[in-house]
Every structure is written in structure tokens, then in C-alpha cells.
N, C-alpha and C positions, 0 to 999 in steps of 0.2 A: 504494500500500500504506500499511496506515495503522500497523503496530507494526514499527517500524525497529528500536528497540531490544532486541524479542525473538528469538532467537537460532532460528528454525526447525529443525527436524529436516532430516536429508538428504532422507529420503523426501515430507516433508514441500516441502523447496524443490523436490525433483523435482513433483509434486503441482502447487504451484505454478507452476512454470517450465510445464508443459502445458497449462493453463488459458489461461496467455498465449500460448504457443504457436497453440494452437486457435483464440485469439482472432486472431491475427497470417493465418492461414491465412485463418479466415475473411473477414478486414478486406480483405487483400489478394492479387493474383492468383500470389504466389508458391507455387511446390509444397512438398507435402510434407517433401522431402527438401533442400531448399533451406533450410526453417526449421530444421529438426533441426541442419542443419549450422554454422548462426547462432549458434543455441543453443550447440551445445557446442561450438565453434571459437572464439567470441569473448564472448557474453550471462554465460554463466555469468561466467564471470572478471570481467569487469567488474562484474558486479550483485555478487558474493560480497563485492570490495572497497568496495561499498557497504553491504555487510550484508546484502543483502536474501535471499539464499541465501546458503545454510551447506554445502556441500560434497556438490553435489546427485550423487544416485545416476543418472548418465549411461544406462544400460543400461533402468535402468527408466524414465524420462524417457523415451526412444525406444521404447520399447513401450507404452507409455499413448496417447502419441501416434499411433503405427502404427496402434496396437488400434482406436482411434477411429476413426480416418481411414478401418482398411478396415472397420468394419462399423458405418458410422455410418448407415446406412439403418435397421437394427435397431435401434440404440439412439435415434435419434431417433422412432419407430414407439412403444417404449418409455415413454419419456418423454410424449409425446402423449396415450397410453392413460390418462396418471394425472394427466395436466392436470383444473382442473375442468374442465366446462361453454364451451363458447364461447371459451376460451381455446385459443392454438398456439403454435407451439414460435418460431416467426418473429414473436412479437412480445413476446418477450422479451429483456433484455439482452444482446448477444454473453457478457459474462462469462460472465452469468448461465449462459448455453447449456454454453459451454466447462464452469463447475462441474460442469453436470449428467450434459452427455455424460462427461467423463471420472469421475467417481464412477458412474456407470450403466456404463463399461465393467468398472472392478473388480468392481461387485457381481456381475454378469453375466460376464465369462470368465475373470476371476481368483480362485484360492479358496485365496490361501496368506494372504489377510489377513482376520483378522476384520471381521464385516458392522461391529462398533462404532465398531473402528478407524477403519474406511473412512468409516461416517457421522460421526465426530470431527474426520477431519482435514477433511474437503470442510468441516463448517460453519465450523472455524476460519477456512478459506480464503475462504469466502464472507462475513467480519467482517472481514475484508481490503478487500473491494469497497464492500461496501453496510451498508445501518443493519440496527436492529432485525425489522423489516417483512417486508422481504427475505431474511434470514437463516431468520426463521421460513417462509418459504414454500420456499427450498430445503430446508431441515429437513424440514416437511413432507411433499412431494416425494420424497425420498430415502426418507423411512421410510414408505413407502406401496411404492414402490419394491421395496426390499429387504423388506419381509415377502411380496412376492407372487414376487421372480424366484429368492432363496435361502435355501435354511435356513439357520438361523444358525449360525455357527463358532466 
């Protein structure tokens, strides 16, 4: 992470904290419910004391996660449809994936948060990972995304 010294939102280090999550799932053969339990048994506390989370919303954190996890066929289907040309979802950065899948699960089964929101915090998160470049293509992505799977809130 590269702004240690800025102070994230809850929802914001939830947001966060599932991206890694996602990524951790993906990286390695541990299940689902084994990361969640990492996560909020031990990650959380220790990363807060480092600053990097600020007092993450536990409940939504496990459902970002879940949501993913079970209908990640869908949303990675999603995702695909709005790549350009010759481009896949597996040859992208893990991060990269975790941002998209989890901002593709809010836009898609969640609708207590506005689409703005949703595409705000994901790119903040995604200046987190990566430069300029990168940033702008999950931007793009996202708002290609969200004007085809919900109206806006």
C-alpha cells in the first residue's frame, strides 16, 4: 500500500481488506472460511496498528467476500464481456482481478450504495496497487460496467 499516512474509511479498509483477501484465496489453497477467519481473528488488528485499516466494518468485509466467492462465475462472465478484444480475465493482475471482482459484486447484488461511491472507492483502492495506467483501465472497466448492469442510485 502506498498512503500509510491516510486514514481510510471503515468501509473503505473493509473494501480493502477483501481485495487482499480475494487475492490470498486466490494465491493460495486455503478456503474461504479459513481467510475470513485470519482476517478478523488476527489481520485486522495487527494491520489497524499499523494504520493501514481504520476500524474495518467486519460484517461487510464477510459479505463482499462471500458474495464473491459464491457467484464468482457470474461476475467473472461479467467482467470478460467488457474486456476489450483478445484480452481475459487470467491475464490480469491477481489484484487487479480481486478490485474488479469485488466492485462488480457491489455494482451487481448490492444497491444500498451508490454506483459513484462504489466506482470512488474501488479506484482509490486500485492507487493503492498500481500507477496511472492501471488505474485508468480499472476506471474504465468499472464505468463501462456499471452503466450496463445498474441504474444509477
Amino acid at each position: 500500500m502506498k498512503n500509510k499516512n491516510q486514514r481510510p474509511s471503515s468501509r473503505r479498509s473493509s473494501r480493502l481488506a477483501a481485495v487482499q483477501a480475494l487475492y490470498q484465496l486466490e494465491q493460495t489453497e486455503q478456503n474461504v472460511e479459513t481467510i475470513l477467519k485470519e482476517f478478523t481473528e488476527h489481520r485486522f488488528s495487527l494491520l489497524q496498528e499499523e494504520k493501514i485499516y481504520f476500524n474495518p466494518d467486519v460484517p461487510f468485509f464477510q459479505n463482499l467476500v462471500l458474495g464473491v466467492y459464491k457467484n464468482s462465475k457470474e461476475l467473472n462472465e461479467l467482467i470478460e464481456k467488457h474486456l476489450v478484444e483478445n484480452w481475459r480475465l487470467d491475464r490480469l493482475p491477481s489484484v487487479m482481478r480481486g478490485i474488479l471482482l469485488a466492485a462488480c459484486y457491489e455494482i451487481s447484488y448490492e444497491d444500498i450504495v451508490p454506483l459513484p461511491v462504489i466506482l470512488n472507492e474501488y479506484i482509490e483502492i486500485s492507487k493503492e496497487f498500481f500507477q496511472d495506467k492501471e488505474v485508468s483501465f480499472v476506471n474504465g472497466i468499472l464505468d463501462v460496467i456499471s452503466k450496463n448492469t445498474r441504474v444509477h442510485v
